[in-house]
N, CA, C and O atoms as a printed pandas DataFrame, in Angstrom:
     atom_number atom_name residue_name chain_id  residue_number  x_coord  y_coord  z_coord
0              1         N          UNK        A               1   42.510   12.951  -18.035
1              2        CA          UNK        A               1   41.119   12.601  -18.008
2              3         C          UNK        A               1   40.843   11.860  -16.700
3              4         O          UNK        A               1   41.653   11.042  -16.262
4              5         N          UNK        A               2   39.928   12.091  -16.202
5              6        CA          UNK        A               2   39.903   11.673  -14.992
6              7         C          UNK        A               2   38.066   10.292  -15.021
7              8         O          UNK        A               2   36.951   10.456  -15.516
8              9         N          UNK        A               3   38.608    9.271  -14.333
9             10        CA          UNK        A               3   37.563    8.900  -14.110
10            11         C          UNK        A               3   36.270    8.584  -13.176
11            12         O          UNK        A               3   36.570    8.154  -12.063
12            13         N          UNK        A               4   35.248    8.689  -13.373
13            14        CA          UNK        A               4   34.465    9.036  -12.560
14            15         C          UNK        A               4   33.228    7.556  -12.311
15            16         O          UNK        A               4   32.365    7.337  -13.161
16            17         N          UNK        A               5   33.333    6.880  -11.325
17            18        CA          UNK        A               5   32.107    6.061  -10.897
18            19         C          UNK        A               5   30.994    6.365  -10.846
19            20         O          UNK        A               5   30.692    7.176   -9.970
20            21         N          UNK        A               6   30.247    6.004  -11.480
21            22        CA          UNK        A               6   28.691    6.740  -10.663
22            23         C          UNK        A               6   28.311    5.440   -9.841
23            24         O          UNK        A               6   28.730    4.288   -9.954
24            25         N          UNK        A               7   27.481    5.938   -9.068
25            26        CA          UNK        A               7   27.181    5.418   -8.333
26            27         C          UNK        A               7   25.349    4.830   -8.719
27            28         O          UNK        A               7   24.533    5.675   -9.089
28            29         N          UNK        A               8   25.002    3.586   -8.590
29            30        CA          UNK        A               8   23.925    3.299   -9.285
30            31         C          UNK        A               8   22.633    3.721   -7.946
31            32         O          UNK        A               8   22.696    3.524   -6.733
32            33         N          UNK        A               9   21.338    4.465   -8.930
33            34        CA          UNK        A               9   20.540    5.407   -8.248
34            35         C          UNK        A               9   19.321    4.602   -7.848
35            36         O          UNK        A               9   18.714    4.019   -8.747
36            37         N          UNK        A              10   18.969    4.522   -6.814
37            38        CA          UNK        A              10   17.584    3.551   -6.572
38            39         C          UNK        A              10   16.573    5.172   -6.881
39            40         O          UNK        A              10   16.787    6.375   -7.035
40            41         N          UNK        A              11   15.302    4.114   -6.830
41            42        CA          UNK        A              11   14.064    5.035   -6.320
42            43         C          UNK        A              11   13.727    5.975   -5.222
43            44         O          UNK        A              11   13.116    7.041   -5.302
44            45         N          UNK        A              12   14.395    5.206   -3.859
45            46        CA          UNK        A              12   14.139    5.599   -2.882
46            47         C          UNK        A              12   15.523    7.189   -2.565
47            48         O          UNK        A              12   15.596    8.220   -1.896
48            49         N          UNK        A              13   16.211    6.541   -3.400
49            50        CA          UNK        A              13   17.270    7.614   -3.291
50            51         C          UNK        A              13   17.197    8.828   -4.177
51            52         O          UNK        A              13   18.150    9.588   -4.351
52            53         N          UNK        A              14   15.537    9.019   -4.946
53            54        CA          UNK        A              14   15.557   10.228   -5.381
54            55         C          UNK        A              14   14.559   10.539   -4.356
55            56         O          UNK        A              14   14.804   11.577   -3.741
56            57         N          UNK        A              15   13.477    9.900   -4.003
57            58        CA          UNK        A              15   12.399    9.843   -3.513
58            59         C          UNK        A              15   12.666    9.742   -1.943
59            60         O          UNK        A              15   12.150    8.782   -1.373
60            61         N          UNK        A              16   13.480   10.709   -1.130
61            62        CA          UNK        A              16   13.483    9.471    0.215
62            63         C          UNK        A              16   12.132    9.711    0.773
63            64         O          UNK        A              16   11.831    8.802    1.546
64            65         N          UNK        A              17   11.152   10.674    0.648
65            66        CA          UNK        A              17   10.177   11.305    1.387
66            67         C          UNK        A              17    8.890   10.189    1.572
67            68         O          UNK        A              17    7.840   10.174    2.215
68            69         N          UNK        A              18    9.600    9.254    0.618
69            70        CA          UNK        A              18    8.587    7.760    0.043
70            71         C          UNK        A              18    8.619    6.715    1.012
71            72         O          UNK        A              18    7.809    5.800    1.158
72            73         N          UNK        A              19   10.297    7.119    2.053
73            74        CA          UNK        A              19   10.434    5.426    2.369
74            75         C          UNK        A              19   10.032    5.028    3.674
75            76         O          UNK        A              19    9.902    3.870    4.070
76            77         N          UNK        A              20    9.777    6.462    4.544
77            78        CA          UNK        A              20    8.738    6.656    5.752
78            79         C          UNK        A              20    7.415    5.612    5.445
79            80         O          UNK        A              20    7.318    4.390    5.551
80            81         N          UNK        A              21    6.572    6.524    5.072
81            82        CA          UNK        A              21    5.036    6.295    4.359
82            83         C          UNK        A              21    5.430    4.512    3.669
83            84         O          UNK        A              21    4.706    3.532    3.845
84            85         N          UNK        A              22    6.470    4.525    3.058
85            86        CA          UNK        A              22    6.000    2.911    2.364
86            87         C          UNK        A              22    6.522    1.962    3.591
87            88         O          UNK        A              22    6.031    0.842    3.735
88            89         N          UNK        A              23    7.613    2.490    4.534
89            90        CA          UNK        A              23    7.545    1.463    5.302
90            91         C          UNK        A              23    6.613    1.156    6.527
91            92         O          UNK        A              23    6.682    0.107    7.167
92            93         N          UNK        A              24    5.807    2.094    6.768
93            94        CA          UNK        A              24    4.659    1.956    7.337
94            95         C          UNK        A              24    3.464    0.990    6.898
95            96         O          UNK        A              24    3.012   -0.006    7.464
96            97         N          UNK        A              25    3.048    1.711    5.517
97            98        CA          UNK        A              25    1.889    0.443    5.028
98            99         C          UNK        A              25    2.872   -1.033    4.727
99           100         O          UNK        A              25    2.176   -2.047    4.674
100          101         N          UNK        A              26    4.420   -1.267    4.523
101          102        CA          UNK        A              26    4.611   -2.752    4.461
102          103         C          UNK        A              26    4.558   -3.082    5.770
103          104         O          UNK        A              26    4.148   -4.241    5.830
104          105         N          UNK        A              27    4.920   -2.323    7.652
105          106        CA          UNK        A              27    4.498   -3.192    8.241
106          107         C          UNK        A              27    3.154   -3.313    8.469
107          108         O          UNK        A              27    2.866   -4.394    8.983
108          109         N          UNK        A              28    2.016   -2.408    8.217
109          110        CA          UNK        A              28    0.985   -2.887    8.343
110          111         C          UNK        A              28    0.423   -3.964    7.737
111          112         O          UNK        A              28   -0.311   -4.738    8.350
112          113         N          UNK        A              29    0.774   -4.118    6.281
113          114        CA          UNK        A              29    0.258   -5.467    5.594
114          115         C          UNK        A              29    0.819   -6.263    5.966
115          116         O          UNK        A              29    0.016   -7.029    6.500
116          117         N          UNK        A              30    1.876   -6.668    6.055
117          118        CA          UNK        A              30    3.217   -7.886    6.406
118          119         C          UNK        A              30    2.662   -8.215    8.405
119          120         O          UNK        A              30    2.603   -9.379    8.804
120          121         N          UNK        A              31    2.446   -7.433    9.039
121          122        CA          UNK        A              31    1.831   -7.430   10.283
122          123         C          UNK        A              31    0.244   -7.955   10.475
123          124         O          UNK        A              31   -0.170   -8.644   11.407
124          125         N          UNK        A              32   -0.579   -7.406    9.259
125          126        CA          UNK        A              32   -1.885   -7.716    9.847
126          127         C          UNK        A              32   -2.101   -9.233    9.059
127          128         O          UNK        A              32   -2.940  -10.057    9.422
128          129         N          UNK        A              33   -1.250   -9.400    8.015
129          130        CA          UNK        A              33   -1.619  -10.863    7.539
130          131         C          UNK        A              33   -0.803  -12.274    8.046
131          132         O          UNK        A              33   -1.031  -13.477    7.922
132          133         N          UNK        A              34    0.654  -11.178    8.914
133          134        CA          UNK        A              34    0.842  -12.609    9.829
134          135         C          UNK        A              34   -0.491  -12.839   10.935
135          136         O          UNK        A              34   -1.136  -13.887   10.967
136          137         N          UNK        A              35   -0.690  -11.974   11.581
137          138        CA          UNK        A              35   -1.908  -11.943   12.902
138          139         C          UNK        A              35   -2.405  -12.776   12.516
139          140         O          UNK        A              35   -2.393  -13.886   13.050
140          141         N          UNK        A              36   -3.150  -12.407   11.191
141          142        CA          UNK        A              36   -4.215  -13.237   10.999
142          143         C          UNK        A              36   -3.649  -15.004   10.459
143          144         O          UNK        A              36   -4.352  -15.943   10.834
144          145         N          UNK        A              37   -2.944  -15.169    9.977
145          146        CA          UNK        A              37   -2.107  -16.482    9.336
146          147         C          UNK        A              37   -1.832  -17.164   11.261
147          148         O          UNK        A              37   -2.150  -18.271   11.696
148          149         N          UNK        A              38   -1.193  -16.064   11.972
149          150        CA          UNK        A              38   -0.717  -16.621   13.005
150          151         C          UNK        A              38   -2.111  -17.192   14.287
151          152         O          UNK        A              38   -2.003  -18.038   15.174
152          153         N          UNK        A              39   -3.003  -16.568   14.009
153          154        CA          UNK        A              39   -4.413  -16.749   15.161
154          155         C          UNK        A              39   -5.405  -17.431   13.960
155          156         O          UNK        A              39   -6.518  -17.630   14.447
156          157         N          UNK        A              40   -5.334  -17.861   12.493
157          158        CA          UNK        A              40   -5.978  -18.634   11.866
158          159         C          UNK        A              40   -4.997  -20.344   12.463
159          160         O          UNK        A              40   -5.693  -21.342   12.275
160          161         N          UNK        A              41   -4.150  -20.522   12.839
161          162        CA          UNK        A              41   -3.021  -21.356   12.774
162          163         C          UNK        A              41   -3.125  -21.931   14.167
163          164         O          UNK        A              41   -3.093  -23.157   14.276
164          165         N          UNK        A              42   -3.259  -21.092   15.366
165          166        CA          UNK        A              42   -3.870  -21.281   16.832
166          167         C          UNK        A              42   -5.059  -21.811   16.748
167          168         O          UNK        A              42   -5.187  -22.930   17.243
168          169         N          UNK        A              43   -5.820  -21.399   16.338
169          170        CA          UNK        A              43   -7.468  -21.690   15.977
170          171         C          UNK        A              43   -7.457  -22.875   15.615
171          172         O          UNK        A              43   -8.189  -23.620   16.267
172          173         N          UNK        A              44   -6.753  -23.413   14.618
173          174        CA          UNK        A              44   -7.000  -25.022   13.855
174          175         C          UNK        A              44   -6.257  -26.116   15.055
175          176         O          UNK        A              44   -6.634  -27.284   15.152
176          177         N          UNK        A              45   -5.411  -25.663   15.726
177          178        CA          UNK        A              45   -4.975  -26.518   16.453
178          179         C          UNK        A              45   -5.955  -27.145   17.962
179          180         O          UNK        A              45   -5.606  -28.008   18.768
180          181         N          UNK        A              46   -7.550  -26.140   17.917
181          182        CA          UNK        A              46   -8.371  -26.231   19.132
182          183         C          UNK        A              46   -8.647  -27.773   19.232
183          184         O          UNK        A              46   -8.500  -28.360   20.304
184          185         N          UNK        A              47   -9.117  -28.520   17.902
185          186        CA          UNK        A              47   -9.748  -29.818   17.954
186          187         C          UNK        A              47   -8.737  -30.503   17.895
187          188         O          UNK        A              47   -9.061  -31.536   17.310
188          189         N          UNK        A              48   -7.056  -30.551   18.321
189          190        CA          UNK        A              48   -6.189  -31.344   18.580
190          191         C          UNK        A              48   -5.195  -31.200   17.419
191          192         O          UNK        A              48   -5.409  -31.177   16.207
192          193         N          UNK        A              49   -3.855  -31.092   18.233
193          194        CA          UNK        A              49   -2.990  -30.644   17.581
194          195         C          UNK        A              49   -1.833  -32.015   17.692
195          196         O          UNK        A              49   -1.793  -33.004   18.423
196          197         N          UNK        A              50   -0.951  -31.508   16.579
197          198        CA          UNK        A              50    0.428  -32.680   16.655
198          199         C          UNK        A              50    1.639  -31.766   17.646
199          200         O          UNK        A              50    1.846  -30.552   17.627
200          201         N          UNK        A              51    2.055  -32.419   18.158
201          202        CA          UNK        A              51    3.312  -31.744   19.268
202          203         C          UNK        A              51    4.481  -30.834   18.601
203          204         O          UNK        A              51    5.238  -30.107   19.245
204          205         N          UNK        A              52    4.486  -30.947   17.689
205          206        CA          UNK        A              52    5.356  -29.595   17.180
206          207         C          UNK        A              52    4.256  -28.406   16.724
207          208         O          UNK        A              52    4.771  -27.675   15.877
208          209         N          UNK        A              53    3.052  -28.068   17.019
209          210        CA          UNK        A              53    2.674  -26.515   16.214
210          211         C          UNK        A              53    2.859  -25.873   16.939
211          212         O          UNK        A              53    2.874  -24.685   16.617
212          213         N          UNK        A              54    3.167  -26.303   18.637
213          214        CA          UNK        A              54    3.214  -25.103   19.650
214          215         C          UNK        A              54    4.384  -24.683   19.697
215          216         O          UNK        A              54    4.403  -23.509   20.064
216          217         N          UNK        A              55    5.739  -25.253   19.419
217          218        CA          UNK        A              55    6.914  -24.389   18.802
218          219         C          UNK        A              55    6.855  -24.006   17.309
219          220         O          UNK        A              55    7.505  -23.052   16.882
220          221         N          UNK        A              56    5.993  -24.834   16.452
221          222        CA          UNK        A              56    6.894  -24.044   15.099
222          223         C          UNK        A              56    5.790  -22.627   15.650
223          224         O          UNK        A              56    6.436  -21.613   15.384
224          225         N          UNK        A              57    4.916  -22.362   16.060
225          226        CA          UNK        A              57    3.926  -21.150   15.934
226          227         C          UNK        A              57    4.679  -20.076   16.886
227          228         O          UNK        A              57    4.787  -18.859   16.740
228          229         N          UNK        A              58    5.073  -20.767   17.718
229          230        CA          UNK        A              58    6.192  -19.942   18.782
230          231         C          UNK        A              58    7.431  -19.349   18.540
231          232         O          UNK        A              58    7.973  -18.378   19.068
232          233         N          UNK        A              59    7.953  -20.459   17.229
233          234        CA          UNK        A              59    9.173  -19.734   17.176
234          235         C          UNK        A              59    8.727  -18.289   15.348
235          236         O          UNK        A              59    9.263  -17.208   15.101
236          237         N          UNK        A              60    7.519  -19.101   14.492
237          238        CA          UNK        A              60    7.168  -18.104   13.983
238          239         C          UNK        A              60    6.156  -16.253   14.518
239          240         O          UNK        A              60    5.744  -15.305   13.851
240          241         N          UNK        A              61    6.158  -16.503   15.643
241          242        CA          UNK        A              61    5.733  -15.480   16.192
242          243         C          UNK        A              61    6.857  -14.956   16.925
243          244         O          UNK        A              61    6.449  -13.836   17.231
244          245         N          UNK        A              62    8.108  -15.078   17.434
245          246        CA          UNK        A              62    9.435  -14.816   18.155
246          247         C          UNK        A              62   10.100  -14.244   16.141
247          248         O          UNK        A              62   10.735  -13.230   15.851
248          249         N          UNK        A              63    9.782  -14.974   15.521
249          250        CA          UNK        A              63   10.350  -14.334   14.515
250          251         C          UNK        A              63    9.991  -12.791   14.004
251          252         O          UNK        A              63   10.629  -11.746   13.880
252          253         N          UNK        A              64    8.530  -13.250   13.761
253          254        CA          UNK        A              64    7.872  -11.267   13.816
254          255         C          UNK        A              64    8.114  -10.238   14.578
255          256         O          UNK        A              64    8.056   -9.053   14.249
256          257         N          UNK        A              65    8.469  -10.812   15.909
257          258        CA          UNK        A              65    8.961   -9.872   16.963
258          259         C          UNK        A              65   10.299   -9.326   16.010
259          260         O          UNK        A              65   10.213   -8.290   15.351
260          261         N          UNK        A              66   11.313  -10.018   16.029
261          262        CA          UNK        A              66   12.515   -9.401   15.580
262          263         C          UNK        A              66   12.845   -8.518   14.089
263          264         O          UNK        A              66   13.664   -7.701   13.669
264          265         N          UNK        A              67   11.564   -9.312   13.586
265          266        CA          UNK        A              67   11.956   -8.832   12.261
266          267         C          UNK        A              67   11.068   -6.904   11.972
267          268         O          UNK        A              67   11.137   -6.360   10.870
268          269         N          UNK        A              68   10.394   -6.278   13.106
269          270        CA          UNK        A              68   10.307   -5.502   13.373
270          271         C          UNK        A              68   11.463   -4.220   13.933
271          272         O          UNK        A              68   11.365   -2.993   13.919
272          273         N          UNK        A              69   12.280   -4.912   14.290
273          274        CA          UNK        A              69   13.578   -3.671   14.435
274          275         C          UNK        A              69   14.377   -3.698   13.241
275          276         O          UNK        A              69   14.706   -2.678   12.635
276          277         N          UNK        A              70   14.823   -5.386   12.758
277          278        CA          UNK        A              70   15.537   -5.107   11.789
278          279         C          UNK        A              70   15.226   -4.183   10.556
279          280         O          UNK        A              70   16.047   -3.613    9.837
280          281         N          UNK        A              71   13.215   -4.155   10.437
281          282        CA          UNK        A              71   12.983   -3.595    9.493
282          283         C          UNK        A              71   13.379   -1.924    9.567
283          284         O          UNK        A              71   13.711   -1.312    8.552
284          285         N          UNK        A              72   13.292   -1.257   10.961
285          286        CA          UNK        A              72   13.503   -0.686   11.065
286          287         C          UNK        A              72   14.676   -0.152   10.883
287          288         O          UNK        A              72   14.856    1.049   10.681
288          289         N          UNK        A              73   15.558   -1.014   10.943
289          290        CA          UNK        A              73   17.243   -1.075   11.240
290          291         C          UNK        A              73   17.520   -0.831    9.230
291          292         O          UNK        A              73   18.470   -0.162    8.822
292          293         N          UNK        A              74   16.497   -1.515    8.250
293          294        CA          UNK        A              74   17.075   -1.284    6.946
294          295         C          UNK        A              74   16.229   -0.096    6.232
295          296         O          UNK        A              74   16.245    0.078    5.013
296          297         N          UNK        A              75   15.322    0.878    7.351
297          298        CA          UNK        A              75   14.845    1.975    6.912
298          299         C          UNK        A              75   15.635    3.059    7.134
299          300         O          UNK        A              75   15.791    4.029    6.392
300          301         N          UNK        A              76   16.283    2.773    8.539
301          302        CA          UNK        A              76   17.324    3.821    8.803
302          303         C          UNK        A              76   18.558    4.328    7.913
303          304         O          UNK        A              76   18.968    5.466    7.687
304          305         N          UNK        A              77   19.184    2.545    7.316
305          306        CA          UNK        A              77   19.898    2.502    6.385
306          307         C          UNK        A              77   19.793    2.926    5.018
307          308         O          UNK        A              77   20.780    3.021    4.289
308          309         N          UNK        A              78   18.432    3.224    4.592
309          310        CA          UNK        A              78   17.964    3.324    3.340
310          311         C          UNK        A              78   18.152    4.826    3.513
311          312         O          UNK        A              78   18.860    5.427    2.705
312          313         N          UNK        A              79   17.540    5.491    4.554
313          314        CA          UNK        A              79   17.868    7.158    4.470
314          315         C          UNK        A              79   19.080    7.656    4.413
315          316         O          UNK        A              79   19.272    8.815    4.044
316          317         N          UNK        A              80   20.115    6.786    4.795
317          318        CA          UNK        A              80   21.495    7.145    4.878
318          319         C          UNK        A              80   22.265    7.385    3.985
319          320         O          UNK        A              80   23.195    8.189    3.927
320          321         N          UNK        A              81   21.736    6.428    3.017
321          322        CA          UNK        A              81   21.901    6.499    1.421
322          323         C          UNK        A              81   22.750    5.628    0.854
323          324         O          UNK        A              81   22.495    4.425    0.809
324          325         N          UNK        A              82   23.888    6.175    0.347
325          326        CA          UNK        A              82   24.528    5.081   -0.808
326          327         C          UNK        A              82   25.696    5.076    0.085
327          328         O          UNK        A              82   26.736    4.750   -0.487
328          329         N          UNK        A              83   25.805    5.360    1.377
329          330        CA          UNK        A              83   27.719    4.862    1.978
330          331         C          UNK        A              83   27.125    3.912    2.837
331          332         O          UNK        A              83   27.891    3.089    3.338
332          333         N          UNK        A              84   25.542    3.829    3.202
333          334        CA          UNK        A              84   25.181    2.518    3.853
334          335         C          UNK        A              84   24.496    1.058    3.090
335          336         O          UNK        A              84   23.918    0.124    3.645
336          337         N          UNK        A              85   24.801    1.261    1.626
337          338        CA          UNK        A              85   24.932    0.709    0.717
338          339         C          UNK        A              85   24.685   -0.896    1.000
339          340         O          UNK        A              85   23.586   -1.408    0.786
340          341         N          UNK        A              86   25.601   -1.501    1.408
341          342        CA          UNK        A              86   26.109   -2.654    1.892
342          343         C          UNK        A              86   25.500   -3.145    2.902
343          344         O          UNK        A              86   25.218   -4.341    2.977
344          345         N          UNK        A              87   25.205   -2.225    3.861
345          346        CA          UNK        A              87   24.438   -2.858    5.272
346          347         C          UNK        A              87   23.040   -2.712    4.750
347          348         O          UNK        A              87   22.327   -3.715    4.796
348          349         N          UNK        A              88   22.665   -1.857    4.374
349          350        CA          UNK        A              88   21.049   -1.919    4.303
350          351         C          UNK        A              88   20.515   -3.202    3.556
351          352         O          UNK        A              88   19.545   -3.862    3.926
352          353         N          UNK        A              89   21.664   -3.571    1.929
353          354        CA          UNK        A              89   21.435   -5.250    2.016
354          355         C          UNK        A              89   21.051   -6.198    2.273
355          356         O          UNK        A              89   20.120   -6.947    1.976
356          357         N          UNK        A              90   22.539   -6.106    3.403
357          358        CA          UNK        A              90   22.071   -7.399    4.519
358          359         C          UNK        A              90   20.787   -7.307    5.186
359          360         O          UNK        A              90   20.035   -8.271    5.334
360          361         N          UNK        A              91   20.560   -6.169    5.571
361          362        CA          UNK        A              91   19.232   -5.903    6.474
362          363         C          UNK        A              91   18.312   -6.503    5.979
363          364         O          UNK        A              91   17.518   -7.156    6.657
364          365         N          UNK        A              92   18.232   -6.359    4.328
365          366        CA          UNK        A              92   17.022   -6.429    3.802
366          367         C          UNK        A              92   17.080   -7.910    3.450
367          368         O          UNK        A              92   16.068   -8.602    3.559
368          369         N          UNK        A              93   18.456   -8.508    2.952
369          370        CA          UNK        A              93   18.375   -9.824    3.137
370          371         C          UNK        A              93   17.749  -11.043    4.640
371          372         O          UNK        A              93   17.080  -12.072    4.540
372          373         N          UNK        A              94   18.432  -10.222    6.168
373          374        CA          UNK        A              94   18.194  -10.678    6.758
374          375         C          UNK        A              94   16.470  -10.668    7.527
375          376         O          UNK        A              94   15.920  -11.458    8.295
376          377         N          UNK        A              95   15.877   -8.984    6.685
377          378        CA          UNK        A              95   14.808   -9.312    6.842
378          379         C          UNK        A              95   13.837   -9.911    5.929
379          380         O          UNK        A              95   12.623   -9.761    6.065
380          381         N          UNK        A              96   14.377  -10.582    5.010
381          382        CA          UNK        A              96   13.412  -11.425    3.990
382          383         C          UNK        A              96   13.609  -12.642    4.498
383          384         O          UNK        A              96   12.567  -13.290    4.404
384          385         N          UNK        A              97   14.619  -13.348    5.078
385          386        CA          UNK        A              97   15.171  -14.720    5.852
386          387         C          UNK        A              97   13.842  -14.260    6.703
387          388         O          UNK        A              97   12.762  -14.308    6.114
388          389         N          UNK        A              98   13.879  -13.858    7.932
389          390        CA          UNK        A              98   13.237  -13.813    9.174
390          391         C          UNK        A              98   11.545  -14.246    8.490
391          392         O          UNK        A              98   10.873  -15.257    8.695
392          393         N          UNK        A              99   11.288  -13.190    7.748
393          394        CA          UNK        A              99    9.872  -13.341    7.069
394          395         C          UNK        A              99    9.394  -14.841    6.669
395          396         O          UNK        A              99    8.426  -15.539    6.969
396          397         N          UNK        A             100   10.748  -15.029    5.696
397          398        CA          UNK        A             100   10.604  -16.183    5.348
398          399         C          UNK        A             100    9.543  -17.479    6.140
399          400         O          UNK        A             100    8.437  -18.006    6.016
400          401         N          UNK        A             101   10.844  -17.518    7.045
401          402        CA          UNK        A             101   11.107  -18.542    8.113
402          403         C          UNK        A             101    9.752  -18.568    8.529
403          404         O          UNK        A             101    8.958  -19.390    8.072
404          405         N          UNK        A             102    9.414  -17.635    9.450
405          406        CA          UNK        A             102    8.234  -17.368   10.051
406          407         C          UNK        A             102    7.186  -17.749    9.212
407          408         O          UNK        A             102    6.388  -18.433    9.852
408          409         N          UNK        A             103    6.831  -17.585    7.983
409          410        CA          UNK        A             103    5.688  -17.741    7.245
410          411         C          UNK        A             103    5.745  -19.317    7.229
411          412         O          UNK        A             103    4.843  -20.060    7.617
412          413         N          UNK        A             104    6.753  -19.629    6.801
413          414        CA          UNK        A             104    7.428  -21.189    6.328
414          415         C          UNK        A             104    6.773  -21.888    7.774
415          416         O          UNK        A             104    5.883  -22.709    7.554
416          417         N          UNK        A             105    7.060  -21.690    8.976
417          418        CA          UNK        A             105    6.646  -22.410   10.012
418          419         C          UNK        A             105    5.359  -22.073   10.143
419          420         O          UNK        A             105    4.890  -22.599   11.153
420          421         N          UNK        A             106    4.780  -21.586    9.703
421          422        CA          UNK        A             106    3.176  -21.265   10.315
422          423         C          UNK        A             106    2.725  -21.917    8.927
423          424         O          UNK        A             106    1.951  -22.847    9.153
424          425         N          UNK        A             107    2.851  -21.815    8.195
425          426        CA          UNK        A             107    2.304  -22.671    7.007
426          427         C          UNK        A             107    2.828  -24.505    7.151
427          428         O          UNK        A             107    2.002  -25.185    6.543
428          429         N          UNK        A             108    3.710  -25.194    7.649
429          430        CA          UNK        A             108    4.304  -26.387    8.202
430          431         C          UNK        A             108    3.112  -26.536    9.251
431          432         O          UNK        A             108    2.293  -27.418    8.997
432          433         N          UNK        A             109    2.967  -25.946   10.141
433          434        CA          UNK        A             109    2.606  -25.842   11.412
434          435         C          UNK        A             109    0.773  -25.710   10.627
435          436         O          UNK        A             109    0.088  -26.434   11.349
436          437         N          UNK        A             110    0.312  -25.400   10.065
437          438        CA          UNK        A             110   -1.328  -25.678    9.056
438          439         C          UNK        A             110   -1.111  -27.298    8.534
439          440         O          UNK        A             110   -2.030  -28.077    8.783
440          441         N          UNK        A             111    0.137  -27.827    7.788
441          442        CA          UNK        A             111    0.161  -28.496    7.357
442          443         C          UNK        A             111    0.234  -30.023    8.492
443          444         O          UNK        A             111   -0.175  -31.103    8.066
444          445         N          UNK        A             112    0.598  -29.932    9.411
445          446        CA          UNK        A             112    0.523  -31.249   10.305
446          447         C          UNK        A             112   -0.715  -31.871   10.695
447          448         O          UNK        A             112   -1.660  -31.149   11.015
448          449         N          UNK        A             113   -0.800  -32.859   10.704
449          450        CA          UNK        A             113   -1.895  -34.032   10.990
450          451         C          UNK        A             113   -2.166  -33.686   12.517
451          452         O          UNK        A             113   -1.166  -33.476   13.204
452          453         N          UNK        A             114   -3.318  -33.612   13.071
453          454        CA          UNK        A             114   -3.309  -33.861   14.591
454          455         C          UNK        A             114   -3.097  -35.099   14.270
455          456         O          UNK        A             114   -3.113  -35.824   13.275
456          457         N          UNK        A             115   -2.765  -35.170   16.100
457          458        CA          UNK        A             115   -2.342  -36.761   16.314
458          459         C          UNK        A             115   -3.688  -37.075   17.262
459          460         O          UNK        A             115   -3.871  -38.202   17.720
């Protein structure tokens, strides 16, 4: 008798024709509501700002930059299928960190007192 693993089946892995098209509208939403979070966040700082919003906003806008290839980097992985298993993961872990971060500092960066 022989035994056999299966291998556990996502959505996207019946569907790959899905993961084009969905990763398009997530960077458009995830893109047009940093813009706007990120130039609502510039804007509040006109009538005087505290000395950290011009890095945390800097380093949350250096974050969006990157987190644009990686996303790309865990779409590639997602078509590859189940032997890129493991990396697409991380990808997706490391692009939920990046997101994170970035949101986290632009929301910090709303939250400071001018001085």
């Amino acid at each position: 008798m022989a035994n056999t693993v299966r291998e556990p089946e996502t959505f996207l892995h019946h569907h790959r024709w899905l993961a084009i098209p969905l990763w398009i509208a997530g960077v458009a939403v995830v893109g047009w509501g940093a813009l706007m979070l990120l130039m609502g966040a510039y804007m509040a700082t006109a009538n005087g700002s505290h000395p950290w919003d011009g890095p945390l906003l800097s380093t949350a806008l250096y974050l969006f930059y990157a987190a644009l290839p990686v996303s790309l980097l865990h779409l590639v992985l997602v078509l590859v299928g189940h032997r890129a298993r493991y990396g697409s993961r991380i990808a997706g872990v490391l692009l939920l960190i990046l997101l994170a971060v970035a949101f986290g500092a632009i929301l910090v960066s709303a939250d400071l007192e001018p001085m």
